[in-house]
Z-matrix of the N, CA and C atoms (Angstrom, degrees):
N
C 1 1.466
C 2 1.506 1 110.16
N 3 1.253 2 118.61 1 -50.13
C 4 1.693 3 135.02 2 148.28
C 5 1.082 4 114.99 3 0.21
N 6 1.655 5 102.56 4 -77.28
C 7 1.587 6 122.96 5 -179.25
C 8 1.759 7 117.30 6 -53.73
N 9 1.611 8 106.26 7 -69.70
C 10 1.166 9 101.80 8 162.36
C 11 1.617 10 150.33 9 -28.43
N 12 1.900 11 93.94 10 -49.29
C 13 1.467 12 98.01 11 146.92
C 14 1.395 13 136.35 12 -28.71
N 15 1.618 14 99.92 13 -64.29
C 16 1.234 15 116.78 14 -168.39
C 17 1.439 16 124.42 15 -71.01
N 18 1.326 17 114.93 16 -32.67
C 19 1.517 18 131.94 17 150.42
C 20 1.877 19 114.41 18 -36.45
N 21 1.538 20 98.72 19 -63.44
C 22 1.556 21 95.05 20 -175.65
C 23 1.890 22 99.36 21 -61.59
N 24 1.372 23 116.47 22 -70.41
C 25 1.245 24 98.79 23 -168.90
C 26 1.761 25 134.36 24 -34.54
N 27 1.597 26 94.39 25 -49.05
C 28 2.158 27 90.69 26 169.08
C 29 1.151 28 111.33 27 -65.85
N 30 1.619 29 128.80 28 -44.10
C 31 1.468 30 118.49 29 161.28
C 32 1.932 31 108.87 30 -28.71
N 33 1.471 32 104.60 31 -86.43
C 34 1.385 33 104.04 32 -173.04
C 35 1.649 34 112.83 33 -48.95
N 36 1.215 35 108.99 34 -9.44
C 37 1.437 36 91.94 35 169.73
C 38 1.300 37 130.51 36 -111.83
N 39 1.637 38 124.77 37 4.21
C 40 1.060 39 146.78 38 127.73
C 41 1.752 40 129.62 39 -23.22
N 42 1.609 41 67.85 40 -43.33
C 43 1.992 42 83.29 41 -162.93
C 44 1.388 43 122.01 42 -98.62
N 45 1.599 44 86.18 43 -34.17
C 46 1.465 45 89.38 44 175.68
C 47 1.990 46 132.35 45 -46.44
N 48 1.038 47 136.13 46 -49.91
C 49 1.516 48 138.12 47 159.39
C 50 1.723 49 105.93 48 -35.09
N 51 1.008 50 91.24 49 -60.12
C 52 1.999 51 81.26 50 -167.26
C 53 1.259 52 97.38 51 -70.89
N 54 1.498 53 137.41 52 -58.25
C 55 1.140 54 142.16 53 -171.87
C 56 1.858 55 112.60 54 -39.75
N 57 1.210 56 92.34 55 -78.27
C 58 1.935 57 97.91 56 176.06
C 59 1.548 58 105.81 57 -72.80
N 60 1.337 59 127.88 58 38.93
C 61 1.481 60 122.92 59 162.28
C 62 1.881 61 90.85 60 -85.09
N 63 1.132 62 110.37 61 115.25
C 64 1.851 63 116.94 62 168.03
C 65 0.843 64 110.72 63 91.72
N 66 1.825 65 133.81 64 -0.23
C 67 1.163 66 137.94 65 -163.66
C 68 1.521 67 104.60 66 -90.80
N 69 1.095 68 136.42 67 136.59
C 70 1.704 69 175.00 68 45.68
C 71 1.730 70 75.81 69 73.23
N 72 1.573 71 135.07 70 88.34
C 73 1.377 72 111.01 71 135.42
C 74 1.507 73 107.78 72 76.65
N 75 1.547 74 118.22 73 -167.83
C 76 1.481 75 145.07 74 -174.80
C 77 1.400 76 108.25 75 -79.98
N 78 2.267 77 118.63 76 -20.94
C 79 1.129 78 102.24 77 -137.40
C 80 1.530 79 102.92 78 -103.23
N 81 1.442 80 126.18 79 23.88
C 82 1.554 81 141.03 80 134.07
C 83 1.090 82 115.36 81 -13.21
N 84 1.200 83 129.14 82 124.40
C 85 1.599 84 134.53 83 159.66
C 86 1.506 85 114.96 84 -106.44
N 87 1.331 86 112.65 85 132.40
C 88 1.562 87 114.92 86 178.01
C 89 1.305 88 101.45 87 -115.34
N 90 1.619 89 121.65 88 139.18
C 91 1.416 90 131.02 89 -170.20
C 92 1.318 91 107.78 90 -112.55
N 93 1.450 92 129.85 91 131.38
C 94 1.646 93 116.85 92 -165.34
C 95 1.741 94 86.41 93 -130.92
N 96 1.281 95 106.75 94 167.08
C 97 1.722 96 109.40 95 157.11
C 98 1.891 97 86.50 96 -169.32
N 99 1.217 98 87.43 97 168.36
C 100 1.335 99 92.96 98 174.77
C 101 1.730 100 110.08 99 -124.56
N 102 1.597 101 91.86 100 148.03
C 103 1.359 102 87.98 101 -170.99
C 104 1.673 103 108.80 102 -131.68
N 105 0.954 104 134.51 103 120.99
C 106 1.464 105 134.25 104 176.94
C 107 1.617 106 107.92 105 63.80
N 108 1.740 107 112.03 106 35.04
C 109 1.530 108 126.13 107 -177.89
C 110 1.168 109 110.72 108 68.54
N 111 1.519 110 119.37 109 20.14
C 112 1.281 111 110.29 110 153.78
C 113 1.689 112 128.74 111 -124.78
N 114 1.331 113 148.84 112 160.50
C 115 1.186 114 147.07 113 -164.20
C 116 1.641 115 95.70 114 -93.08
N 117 1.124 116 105.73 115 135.04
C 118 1.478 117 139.73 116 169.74
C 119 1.121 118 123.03 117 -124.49
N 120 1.458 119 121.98 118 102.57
C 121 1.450 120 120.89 119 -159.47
C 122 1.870 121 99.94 120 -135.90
N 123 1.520 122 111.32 121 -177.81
C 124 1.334 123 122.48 122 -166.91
C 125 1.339 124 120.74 123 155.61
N 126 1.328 125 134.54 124 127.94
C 127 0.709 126 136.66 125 171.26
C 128 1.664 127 139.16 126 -44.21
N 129 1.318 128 112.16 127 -11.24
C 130 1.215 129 133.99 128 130.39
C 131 1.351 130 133.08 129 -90.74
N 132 1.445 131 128.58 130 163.32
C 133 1.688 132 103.87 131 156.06
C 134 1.410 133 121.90 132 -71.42
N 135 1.785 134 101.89 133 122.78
C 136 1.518 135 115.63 134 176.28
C 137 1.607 136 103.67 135 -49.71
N 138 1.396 137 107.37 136 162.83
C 139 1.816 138 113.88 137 -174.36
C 140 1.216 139 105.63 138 -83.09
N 141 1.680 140 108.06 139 -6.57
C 142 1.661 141 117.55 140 -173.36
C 143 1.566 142 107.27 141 -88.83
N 144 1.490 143 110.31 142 -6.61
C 145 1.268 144 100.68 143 174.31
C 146 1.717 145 115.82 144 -108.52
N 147 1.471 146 106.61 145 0.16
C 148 1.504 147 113.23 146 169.17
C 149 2.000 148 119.35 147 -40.76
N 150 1.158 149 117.10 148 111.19
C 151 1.391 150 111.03 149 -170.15
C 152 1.577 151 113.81 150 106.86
N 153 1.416 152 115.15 151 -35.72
C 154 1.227 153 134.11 152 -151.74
C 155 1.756 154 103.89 153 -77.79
N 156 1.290 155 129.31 154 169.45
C 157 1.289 156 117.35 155 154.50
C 158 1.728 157 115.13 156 -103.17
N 159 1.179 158 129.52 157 114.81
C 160 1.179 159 116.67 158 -176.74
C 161 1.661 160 116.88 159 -131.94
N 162 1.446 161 110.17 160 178.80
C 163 1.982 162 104.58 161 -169.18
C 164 1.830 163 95.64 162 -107.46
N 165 1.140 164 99.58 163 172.39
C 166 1.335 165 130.36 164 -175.97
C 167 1.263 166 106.52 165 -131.39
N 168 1.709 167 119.51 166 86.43
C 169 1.343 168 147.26 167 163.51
C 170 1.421 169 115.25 168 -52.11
N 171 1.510 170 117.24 169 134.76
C 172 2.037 171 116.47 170 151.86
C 173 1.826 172 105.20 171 -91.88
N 174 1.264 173 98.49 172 132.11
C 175 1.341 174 124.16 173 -178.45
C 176 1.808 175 94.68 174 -28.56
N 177 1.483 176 125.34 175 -49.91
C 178 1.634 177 113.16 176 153.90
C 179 1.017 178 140.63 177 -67.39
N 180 1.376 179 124.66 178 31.30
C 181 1.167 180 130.35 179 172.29
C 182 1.760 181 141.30 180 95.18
N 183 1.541 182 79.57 181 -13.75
C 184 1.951 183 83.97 182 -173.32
C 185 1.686 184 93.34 183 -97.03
N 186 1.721 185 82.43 184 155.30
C 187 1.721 186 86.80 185 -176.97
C 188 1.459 187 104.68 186 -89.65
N 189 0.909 188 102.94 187 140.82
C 190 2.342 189 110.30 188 174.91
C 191 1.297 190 100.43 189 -91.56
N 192 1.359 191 138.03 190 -30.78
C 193 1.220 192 109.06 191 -179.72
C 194 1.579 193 105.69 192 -179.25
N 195 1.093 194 113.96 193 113.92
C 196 1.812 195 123.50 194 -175.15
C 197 2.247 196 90.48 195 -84.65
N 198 1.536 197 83.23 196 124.91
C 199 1.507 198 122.04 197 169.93
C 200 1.796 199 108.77 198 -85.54
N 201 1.167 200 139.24 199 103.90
C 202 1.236 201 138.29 200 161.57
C 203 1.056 202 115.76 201 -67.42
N 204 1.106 203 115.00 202 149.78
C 205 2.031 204 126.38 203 -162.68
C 206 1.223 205 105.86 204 -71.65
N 207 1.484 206 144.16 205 146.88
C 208 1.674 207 158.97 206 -166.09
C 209 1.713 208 69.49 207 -51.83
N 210 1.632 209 111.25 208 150.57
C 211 1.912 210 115.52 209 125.61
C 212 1.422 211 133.92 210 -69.52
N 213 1.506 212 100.62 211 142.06
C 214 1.281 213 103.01 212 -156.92
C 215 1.687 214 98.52 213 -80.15
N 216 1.497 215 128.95 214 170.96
C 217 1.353 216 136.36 215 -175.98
C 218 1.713 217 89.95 216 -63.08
N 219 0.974 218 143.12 217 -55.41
C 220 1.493 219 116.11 218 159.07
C 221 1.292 220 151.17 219 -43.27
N 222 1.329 221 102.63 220 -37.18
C 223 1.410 222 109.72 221 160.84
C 224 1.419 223 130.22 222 -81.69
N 225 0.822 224 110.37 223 -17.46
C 226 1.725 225 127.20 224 146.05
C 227 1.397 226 114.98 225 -40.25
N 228 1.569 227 102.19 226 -71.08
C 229 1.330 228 105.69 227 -172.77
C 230 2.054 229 111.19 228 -62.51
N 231 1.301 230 116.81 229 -35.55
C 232 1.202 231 108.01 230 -166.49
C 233 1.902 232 106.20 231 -66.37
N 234 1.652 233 100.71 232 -31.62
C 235 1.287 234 114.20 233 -178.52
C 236 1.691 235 126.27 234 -64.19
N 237 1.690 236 95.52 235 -23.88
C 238 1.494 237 117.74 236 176.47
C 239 1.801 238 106.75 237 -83.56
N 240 1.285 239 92.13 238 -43.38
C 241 1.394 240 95.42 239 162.48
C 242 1.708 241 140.67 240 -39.72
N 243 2.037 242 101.42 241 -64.74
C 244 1.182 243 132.28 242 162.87
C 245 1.564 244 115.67 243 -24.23
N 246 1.782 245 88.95 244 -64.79
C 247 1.866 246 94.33 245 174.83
C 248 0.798 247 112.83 246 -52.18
N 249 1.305 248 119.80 247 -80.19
C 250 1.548 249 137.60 248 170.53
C 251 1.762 250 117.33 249 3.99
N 252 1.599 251 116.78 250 -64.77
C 253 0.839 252 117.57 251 107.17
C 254 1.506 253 146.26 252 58.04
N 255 1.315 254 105.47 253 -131.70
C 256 0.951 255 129.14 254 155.78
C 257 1.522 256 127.06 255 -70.13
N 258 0.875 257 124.58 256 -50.32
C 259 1.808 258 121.62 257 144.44
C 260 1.633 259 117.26 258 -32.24
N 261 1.473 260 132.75 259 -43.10
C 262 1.160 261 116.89 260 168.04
C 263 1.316 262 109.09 261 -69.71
N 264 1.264 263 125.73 262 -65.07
C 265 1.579 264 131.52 263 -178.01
C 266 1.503 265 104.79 264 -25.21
N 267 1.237 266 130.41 265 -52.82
C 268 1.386 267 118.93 266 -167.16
C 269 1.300 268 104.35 267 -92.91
N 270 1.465 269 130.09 268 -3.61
C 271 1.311 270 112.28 269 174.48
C 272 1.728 271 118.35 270 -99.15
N 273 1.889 272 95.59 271 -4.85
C 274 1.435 273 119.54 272 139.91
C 275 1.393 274 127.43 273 -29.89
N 276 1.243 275 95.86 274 -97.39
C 277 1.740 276 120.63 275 167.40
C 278 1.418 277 110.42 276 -48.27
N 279 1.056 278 136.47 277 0.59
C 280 1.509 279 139.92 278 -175.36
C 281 1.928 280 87.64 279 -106.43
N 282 1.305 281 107.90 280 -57.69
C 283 1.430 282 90.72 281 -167.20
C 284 1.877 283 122.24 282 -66.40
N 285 1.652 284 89.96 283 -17.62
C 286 1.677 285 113.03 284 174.08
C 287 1.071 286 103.90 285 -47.87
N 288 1.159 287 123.00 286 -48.85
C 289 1.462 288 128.96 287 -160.23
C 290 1.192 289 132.07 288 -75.38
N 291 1.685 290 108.61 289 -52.92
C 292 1.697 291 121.59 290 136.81
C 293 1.411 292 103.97 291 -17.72
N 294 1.273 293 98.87 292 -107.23
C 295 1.611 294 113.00 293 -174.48
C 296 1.395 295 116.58 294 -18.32
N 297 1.288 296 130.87 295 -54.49
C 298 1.485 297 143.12 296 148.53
C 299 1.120 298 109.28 297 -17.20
N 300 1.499 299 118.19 298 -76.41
C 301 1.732 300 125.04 299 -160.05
C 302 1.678 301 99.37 300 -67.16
N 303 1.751 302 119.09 301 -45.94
C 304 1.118 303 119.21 302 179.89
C 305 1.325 304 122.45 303 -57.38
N 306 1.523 305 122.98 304 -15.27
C 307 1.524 306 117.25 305 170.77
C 308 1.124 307 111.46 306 -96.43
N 309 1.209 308 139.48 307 -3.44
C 310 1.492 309 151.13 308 169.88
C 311 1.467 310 104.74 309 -75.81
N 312 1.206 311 120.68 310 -49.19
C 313 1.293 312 137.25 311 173.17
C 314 1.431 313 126.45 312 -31.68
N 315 2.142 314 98.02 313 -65.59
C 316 0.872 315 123.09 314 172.62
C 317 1.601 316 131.83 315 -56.24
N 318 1.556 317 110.50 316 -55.43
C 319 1.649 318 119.67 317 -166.70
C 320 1.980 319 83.22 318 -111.33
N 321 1.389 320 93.75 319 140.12
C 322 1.273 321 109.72 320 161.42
C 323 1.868 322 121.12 321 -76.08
N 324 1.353 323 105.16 322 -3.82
C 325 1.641 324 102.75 323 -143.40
C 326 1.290 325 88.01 324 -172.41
N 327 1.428 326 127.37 325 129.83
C 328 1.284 327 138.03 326 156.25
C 329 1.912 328 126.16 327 -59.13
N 330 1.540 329 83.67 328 -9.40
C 331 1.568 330 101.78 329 156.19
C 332 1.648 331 138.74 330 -58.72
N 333 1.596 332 62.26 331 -57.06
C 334 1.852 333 100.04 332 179.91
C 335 1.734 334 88.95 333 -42.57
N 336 1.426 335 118.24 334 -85.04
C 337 0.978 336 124.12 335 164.95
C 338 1.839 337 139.68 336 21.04
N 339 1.279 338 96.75 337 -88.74
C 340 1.222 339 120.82 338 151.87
C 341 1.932 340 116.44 339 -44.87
N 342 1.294 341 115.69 340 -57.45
C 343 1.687 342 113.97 341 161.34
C 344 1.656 343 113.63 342 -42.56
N 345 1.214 344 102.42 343 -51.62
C 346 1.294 345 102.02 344 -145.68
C 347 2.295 346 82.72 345 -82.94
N 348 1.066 347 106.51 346 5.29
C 349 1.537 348 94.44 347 -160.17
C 350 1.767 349 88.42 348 -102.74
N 351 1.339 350 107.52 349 -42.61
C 352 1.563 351 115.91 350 -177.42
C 353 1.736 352 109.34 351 -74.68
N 354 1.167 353 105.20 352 -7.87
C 355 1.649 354 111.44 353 169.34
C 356 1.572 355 116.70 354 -75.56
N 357 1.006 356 104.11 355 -30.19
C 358 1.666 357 126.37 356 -153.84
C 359 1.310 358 101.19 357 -106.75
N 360 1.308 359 132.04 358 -37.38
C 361 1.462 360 130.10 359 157.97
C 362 1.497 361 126.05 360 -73.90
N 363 1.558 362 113.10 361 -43.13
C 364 1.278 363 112.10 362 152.60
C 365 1.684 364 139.25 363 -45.05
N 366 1.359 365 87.26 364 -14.64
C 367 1.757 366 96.88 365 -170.25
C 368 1.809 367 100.49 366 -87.07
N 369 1.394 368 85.21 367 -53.29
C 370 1.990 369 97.70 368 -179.53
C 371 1.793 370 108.57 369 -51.19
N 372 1.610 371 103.73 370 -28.55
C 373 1.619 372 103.00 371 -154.59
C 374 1.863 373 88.05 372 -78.74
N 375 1.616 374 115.96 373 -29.35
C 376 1.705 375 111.67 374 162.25
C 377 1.590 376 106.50 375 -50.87
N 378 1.496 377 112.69 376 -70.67
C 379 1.130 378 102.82 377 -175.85
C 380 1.571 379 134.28 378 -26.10
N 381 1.611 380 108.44 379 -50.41
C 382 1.527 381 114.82 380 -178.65
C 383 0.922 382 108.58 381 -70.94
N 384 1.413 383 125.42 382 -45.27
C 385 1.814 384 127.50 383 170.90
C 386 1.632 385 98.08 384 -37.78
N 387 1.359 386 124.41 385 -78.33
C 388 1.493 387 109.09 386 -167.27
C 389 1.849 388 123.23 387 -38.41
N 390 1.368 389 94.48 388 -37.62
C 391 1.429 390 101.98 389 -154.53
C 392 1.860 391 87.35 390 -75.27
N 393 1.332 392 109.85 391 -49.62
C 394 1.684 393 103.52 392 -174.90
C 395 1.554 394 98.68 393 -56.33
N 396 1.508 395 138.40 394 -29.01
C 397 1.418 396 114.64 395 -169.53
C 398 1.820 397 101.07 396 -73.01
N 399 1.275 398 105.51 397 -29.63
C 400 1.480 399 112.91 398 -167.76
C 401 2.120 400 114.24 399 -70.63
N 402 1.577 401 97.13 400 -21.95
C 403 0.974 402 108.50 401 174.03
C 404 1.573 403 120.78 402 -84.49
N 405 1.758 404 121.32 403 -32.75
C 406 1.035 405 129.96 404 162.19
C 407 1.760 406 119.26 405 -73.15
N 408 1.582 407 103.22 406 11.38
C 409 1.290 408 83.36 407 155.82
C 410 1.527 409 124.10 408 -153.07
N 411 1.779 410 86.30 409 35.70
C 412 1.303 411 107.66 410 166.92
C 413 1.748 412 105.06 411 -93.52
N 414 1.077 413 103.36 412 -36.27
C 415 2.073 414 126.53 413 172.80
C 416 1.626 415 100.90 414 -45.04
N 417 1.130 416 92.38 415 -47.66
C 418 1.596 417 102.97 416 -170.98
C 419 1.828 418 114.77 417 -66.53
N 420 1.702 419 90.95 418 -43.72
C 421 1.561 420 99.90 419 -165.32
C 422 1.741 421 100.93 420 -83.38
N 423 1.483 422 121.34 421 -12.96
C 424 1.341 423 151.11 422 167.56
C 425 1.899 424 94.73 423 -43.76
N 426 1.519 425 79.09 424 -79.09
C 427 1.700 426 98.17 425 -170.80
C 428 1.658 427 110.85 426 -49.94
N 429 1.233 428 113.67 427 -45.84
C 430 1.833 429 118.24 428 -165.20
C 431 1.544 430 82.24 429 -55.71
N 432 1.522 431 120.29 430 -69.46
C 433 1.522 432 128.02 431 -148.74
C 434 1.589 433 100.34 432 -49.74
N 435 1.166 434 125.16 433 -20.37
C 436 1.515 435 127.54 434 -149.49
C 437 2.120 436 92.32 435 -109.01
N 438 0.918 437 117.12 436 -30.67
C 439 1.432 438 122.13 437 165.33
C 440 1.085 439 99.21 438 -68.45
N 441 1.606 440 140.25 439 -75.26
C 442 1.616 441 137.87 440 172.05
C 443 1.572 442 110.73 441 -12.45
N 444 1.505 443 104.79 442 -62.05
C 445 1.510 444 98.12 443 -160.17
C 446 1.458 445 89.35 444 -79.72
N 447 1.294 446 141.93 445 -35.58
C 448 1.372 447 110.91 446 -164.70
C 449 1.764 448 112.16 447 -55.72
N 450 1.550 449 119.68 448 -9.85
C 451 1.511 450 98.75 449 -179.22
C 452 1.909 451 111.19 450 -83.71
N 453 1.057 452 110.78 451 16.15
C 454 1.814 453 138.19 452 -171.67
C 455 1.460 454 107.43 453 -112.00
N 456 1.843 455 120.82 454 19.73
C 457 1.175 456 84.15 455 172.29
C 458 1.099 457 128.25 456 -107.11
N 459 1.491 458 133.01 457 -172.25
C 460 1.581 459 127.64 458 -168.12
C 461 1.704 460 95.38 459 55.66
N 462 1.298 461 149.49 460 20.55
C 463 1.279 462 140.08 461 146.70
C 464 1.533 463 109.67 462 -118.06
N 465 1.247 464 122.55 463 -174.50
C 466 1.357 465 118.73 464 177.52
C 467 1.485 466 103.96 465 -116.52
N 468 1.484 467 107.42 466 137.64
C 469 1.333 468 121.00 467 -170.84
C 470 1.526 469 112.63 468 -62.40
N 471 1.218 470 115.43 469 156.41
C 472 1.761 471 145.02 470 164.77
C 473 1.230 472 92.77 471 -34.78
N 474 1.638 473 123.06 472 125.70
C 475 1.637 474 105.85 473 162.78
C 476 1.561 475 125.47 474 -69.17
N 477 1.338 476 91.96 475 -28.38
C 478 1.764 477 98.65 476 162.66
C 479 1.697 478 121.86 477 -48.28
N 480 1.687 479 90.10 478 -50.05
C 481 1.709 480 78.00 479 178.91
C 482 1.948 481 113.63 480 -83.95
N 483 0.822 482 108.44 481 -27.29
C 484 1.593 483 106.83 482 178.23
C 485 1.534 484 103.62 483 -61.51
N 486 1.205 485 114.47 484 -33.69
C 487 1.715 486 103.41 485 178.44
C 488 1.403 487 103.00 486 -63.17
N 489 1.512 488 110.63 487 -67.20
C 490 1.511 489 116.13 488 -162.96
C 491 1.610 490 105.21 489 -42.75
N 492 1.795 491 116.64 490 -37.95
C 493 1.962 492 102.96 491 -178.42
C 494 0.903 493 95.97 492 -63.23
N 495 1.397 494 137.04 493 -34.31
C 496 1.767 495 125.75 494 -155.71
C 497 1.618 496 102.99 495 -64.96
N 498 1.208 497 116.06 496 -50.97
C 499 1.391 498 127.64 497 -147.71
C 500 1.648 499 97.63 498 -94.91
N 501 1.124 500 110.13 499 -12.45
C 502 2.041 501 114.38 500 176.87
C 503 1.647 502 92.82 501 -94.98
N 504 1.368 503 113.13 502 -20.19
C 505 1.793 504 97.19 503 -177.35
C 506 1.895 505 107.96 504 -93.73
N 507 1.678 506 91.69 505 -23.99
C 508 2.116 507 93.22 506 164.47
C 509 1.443 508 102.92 507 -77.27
N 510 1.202 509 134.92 508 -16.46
C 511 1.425 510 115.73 509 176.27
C 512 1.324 511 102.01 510 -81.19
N 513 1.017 512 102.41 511 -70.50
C 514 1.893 513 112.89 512 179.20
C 515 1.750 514 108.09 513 -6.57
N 516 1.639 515 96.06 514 -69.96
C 517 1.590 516 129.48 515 -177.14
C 518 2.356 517 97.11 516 -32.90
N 519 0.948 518 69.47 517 -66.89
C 520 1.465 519 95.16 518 -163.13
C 521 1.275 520 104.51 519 -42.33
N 522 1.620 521 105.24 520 -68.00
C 523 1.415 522 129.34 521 -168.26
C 524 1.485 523 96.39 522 -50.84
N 525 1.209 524 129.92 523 -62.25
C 526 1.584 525 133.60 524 -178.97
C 527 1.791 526 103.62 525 -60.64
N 528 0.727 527 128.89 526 -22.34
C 529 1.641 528 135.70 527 174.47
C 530 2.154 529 93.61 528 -65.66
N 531 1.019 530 97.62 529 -69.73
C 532 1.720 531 107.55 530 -178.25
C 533 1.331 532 106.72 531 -46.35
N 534 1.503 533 134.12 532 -48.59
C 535 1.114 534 139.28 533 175.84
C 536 1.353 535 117.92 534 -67.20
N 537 0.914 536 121.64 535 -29.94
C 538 1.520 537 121.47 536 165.50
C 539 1.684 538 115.91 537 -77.53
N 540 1.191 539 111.86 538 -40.00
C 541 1.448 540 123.16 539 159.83
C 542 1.309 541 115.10 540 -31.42
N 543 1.319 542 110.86 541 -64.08
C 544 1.783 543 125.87 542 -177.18
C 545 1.043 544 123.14 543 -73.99
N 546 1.287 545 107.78 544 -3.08
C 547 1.616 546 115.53 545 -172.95
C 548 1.639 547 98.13 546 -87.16
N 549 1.406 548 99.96 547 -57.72
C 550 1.741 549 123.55 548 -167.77
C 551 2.357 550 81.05 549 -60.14
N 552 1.358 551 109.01 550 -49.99
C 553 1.646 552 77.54 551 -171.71
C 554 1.452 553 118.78 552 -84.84
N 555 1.276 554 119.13 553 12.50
C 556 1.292 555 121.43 554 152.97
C 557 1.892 556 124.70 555 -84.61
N 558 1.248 557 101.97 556 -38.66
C 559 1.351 558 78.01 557 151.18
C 560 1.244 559 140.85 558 -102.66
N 561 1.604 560 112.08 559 8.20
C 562 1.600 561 104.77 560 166.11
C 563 1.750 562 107.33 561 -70.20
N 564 1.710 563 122.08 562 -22.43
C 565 1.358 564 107.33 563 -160.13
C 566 1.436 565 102.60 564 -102.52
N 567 1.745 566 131.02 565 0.20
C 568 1.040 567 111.36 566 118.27
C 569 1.439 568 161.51 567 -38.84
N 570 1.668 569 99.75 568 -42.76
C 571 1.323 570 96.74 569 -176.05
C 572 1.552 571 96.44 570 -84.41
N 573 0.912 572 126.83 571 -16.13
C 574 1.894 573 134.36 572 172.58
C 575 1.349 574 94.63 573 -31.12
N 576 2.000 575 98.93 574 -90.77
C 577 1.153 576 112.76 575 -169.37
C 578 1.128 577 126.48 576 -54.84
N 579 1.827 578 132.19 577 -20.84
C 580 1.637 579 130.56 578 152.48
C 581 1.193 580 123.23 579 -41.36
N 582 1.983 581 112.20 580 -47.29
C 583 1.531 582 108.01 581 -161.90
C 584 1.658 583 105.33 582 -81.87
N 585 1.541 584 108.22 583 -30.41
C 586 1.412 585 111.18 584 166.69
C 587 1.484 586 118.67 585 -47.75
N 588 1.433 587 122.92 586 -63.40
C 589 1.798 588 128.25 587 153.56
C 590 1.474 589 104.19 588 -9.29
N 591 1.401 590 109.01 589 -86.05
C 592 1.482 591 129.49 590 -165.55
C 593 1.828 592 93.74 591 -54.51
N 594 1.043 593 123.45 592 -89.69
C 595 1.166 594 92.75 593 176.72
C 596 1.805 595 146.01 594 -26.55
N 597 1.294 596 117.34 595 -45.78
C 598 1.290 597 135.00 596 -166.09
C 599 2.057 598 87.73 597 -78.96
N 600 1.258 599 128.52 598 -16.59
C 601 1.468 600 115.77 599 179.33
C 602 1.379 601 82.92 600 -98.02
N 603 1.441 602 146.35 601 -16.33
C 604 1.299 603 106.86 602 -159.18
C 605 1.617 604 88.66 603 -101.84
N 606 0.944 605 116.24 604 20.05
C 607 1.992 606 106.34 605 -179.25
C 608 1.590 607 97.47 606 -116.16
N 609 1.250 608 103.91 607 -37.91
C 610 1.349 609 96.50 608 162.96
C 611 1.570 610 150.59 609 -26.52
N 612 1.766 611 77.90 610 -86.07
C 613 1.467 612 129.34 611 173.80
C 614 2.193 613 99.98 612 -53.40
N 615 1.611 614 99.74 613 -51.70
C 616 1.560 615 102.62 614 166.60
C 617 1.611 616 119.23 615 -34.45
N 618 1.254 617 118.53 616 -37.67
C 619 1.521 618 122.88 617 -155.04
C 620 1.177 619 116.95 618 138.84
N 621 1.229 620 122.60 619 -3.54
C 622 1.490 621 101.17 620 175.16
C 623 1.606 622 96.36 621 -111.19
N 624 1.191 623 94.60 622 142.10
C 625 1.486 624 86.62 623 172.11
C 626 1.238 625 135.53 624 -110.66
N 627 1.780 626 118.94 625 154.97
C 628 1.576 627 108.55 626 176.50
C 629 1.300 628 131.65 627 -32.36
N 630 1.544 629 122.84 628 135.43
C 631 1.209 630 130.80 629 175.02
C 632 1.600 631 116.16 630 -80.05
């Protein structure tokens, strides 16, 4: 910092005579940058400091105000980036917060919770019960049709009965398609209502307390 000092002052004192020859007072500006470790100065900005970062000297020596160099098309980009950024992050934490206040809202009690979670799985676990009875007796009606045709073989089956296997093996198909369905949304609305729990104790448990 020393050094630098000392640079602007012999600069400004270099310059000063030619510079304030006709000059108006103190209110002269001298433009310095350095270029290849050396000072380049002028009473305008030199063309050598175009791009450059350079200070804005008083004809006595103190600097008024150091200019940082344009950003380069990279530094742009990392800076466009940065926001970028940072603009999602808070529009992050903005939606955290919602979501936050809205589960506070919702369950009085991390209890509550748990009810309302064992309600909602219990209901689906009816659901699959129906669909497995409906499936065990499509299996069944599967099997009869499949004894039928075995007394058809080496001939070609009844179109009646070849439809009915076709259309007991798209139900079948299906029916086991649904059951697997309900399974996957029974345990996604478990793990729902867990991470909601876990959350709703840790906002709690933080300091705010149950309502």
């Amino acid at each position: 910092m020393g050094s630098v000092r000392l640079v602007d002052l012999m600069v400004a004192a270099v310059l000063a005579l030619p510079l304030l020859v006709g000059a108006q007072g103190a209110g002269r500006t001298i433009y310095c940058c350095e270029v290849g470790g050396q000072p380049v100065c002028g009473d305008i900005l030199p063309p050598a400091c175009f791009g450059r970062a350079y200070r804005e000297i008083s004809p006595q020596g103190t600097v008024r105000r150091h200019v940082p160099a344009p950003l380069t098309a990279e530094e742009i980009a990392r800076r466009d980036e940065a926001l970028r950024l940072r603009r999602e992050a808070e529009e992050l934490a903005l939606k955290q917060r919602r979501l936050d206040q809205a589960l506070l809202d919702t369950y009085p009690s991390a209890a509550e919770i748990e009810v309302r979670r064992d309600r909602a799985v219990t209901e689906l676990d009816r659901t699959i019960a129906d669909l497995r009875v409906r499936e065990n007796s499509l299996v069944e009606m599967k099997a009869k049709l499949a004894r039928e045709a075995e007394g058809f073989k080496g001939r070609q089956l009844p179109t009646d009965l070849a439809e009915n296997m076709h259309n007991v093996d798209g139900e079948l198909a299906a029916q086991r398609s649904v059951i697997v369905a309900k399974i996957r949304e029974r345990e996604a609305i478990r793990l729902r209502f867990d991470e909601d729990r876990r959350r709703y104790l840790e906002l709690t448990e933080g300091g705010r307390p149950q309502r």
